[in-house]
C-alpha positions as CSV (number, residue, x, y, z in Angstrom):
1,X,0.0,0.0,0.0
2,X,2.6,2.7,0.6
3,X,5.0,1.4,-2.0
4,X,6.5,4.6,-3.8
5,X,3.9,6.9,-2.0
6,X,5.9,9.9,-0.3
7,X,2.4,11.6,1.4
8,X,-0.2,10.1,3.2
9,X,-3.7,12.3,3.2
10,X,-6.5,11.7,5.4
11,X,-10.2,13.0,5.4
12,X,-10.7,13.9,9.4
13,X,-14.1,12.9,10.5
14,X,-14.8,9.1,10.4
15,X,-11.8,9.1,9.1
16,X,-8.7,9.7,11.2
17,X,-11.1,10.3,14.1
18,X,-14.3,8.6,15.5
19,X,-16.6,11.7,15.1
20,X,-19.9,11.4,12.8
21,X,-21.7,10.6,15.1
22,X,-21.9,13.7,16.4
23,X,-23.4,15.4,13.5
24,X,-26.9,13.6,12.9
25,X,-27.9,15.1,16.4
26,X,-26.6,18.5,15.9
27,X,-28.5,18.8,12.4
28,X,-31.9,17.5,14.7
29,X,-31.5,19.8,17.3
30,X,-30.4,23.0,15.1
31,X,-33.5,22.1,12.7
32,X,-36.2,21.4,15.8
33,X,-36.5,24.8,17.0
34,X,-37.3,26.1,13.3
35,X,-40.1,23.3,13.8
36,X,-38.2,21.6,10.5
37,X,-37.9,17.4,10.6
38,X,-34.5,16.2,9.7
39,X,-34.9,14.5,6.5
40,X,-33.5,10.5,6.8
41,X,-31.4,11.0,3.8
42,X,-30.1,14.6,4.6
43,X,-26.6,13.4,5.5
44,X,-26.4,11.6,2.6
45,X,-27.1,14.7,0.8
46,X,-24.5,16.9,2.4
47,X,-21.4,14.2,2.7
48,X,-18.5,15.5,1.5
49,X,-19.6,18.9,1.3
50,X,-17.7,22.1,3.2
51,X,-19.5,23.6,6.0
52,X,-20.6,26.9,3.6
53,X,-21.6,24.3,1.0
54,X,-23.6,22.6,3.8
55,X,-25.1,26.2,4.7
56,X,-25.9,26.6,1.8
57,X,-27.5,24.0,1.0
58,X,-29.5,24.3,4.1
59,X,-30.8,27.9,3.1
60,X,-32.1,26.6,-0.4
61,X,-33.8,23.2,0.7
62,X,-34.9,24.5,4.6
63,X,-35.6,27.9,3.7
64,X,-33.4,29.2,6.3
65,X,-33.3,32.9,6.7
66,X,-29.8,32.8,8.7
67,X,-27.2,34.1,7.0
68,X,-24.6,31.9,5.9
69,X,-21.7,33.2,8.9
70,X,-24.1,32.8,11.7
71,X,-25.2,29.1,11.0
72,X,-21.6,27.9,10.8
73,X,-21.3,29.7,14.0
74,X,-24.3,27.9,15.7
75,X,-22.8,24.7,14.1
76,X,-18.9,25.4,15.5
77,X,-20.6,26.5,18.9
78,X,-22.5,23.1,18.9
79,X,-19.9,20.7,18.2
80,X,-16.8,22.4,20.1
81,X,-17.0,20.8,23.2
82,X,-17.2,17.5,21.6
83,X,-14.3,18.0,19.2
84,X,-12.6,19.6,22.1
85,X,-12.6,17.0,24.7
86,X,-14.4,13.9,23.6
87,X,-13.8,12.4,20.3
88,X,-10.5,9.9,20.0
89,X,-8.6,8.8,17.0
90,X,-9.9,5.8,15.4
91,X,-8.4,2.5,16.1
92,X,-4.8,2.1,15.5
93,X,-4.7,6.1,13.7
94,X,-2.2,7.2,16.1
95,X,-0.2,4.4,16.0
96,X,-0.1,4.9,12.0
97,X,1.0,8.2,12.5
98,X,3.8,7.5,14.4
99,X,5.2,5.1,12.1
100,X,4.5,7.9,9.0
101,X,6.2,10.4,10.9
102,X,9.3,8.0,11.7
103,X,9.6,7.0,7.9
104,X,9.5,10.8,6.8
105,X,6.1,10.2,4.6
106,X,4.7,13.8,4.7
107,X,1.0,14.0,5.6
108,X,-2.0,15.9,5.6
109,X,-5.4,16.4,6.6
110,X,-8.4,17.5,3.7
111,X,-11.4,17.6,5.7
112,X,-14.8,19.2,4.9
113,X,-15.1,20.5,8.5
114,X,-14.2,23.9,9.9
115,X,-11.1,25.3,10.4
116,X,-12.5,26.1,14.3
117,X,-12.9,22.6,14.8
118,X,-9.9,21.0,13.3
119,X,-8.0,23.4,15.6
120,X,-9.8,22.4,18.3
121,X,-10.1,18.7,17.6
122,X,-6.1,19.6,17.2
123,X,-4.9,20.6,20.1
124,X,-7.1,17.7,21.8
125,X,-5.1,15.0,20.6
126,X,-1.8,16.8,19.5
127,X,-2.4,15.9,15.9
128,X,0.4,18.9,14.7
129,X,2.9,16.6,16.1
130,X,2.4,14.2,13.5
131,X,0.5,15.9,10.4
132,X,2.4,18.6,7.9
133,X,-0.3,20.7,6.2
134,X,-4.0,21.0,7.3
135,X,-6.4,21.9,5.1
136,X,-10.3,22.8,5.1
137,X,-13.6,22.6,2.7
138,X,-14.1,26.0,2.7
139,X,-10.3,27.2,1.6
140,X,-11.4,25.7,-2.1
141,X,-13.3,26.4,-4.4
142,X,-15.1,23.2,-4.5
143,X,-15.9,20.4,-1.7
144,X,-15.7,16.3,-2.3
145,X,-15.8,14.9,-4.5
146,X,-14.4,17.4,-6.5
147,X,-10.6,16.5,-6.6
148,X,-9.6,20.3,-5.4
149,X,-8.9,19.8,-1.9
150,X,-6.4,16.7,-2.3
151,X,-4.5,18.5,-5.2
152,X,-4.1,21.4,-2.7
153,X,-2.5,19.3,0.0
154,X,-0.3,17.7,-2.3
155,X,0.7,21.1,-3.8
156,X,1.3,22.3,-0.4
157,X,3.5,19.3,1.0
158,X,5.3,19.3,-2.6
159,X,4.4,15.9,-4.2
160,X,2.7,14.7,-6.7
161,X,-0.6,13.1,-7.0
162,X,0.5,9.9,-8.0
163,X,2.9,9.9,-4.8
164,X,0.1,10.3,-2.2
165,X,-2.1,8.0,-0.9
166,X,-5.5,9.1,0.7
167,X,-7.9,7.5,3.1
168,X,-11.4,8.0,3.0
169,X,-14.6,6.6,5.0
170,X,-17.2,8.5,2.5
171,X,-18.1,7.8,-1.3
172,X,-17.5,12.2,-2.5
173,X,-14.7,11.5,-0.6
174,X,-12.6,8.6,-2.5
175,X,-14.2,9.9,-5.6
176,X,-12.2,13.6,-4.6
177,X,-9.1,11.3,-4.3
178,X,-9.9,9.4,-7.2
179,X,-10.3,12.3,-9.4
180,X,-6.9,14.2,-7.7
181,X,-5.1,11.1,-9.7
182,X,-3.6,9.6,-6.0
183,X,-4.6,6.1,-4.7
184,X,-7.3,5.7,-1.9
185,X,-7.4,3.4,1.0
186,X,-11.4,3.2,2.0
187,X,-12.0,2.8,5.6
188,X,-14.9,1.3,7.7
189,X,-17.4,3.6,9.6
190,X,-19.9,2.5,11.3
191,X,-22.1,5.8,9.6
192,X,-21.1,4.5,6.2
193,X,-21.6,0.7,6.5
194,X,-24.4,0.5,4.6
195,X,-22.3,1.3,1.3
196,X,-19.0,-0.9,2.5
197,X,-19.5,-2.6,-1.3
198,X,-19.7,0.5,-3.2
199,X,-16.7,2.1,-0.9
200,X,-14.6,-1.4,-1.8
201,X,-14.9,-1.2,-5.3
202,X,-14.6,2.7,-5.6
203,X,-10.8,2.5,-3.6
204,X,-8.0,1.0,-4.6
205,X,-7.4,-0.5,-0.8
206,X,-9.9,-1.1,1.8
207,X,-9.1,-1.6,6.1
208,X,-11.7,-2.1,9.2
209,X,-8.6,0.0,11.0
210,X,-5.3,1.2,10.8
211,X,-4.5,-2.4,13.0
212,X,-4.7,-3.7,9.1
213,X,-1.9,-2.1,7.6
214,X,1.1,-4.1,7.0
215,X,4.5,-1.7,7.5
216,X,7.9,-2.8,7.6
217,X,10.2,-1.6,10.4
């Protein structure tokens, strides 16, 4: 799997850490006192995209007067104490890190979340001791699974496409790797387990963990 790759790029949530969860309950409670239902395939609808994307989104289909600054406020505001204290790498990530950071493989994170809450999620568990060049949804032009994020984060650590490998737990998101030319490892989530075929046969690698990686000391 990391044969000739000299970058490593991970999506964040689901991802590199054990965090969707949180989001299906924050989009309930933010929609109930506007008396809207959560749709069951809203999440669906919005994976992959930034968090302005996902605003915006919610003004056209909700009809949400808010403007676009202040509902990614209420959204940062309801998720930072989770990001900031609760969730935890998921299984073996850190582990992986250590070894990427020992073998100088450059990494980076390309995550559709906020900038607030990467730098909160951040400084929780120390991830700018082991990751190069962060890198948010809303600094591009366009979210997964447009390609524009990945090629960024490649540009920025200095390598090419072809010598980065990404790892993604959503469909937008191996597609973005996909179409940024790089090779994608798809990994399980129990929010995405529904689509574990379609995630197998989009990727060119697929793990239940990071325990499932085979590296040579």
């Amino acid at each position: 799997m990391l044969n000739n790759i000299k970058a490593v790029l991970f999506d964040l949530d689901g991802t590199l850490i054990d965090s969707m969860w949180v989001w299906k309950q924050i989009d309930i409670d933010y929609l109930s006192p506007k008396n809207l239902e959560m749709p069951t395939d809203l999440q669906r609808k919005i994976e992959g995209m930034s968090m302005l994307e996902t605003a915006k989104y919610f003004q056209k289909y909700f009809g949400i007067t808010d403007d676009l600054e202040t509902m990614m406020q209420t959204w940062n505001r309801m998720a930072m104490d989770t990001y900031s204290s609760q969730v935890n790498y998921k299984n073996g990530a850190e582990d992986f890190l250590k070894y990427l950071k020992k073998h100088n493989i450059k990494t980076g994170i390309a995550t559709s979340n906020s900038r607030e809450l990467l730098q909160a999620v951040t400084s929780h568990l120390s991830l700018d001791k082991y990751i190069d060049c962060f890198l948010t949804g809303n600094e591009v032009a366009h979210g997964k699974p447009w390609p524009d994020i990945y090629l960024e984060v490649a540009k920025r650590l200095h390598v090419s496409p072809e010598q980065c490998l990404v790892f993604e737990d959503i469909i937008p998101g191996i597609l973005s790797g996909k179409a940024a030319g790089m090779k994608v490892c798809a990994i399980y989530d129990d929010y995405s387990k529904d689509v574990i075929k379609e995630k197998q046969e989009q990727a060119d690698f697929y793990i239940n963990d990071y325990t499932e990686i085979q590296t040579e000391e």
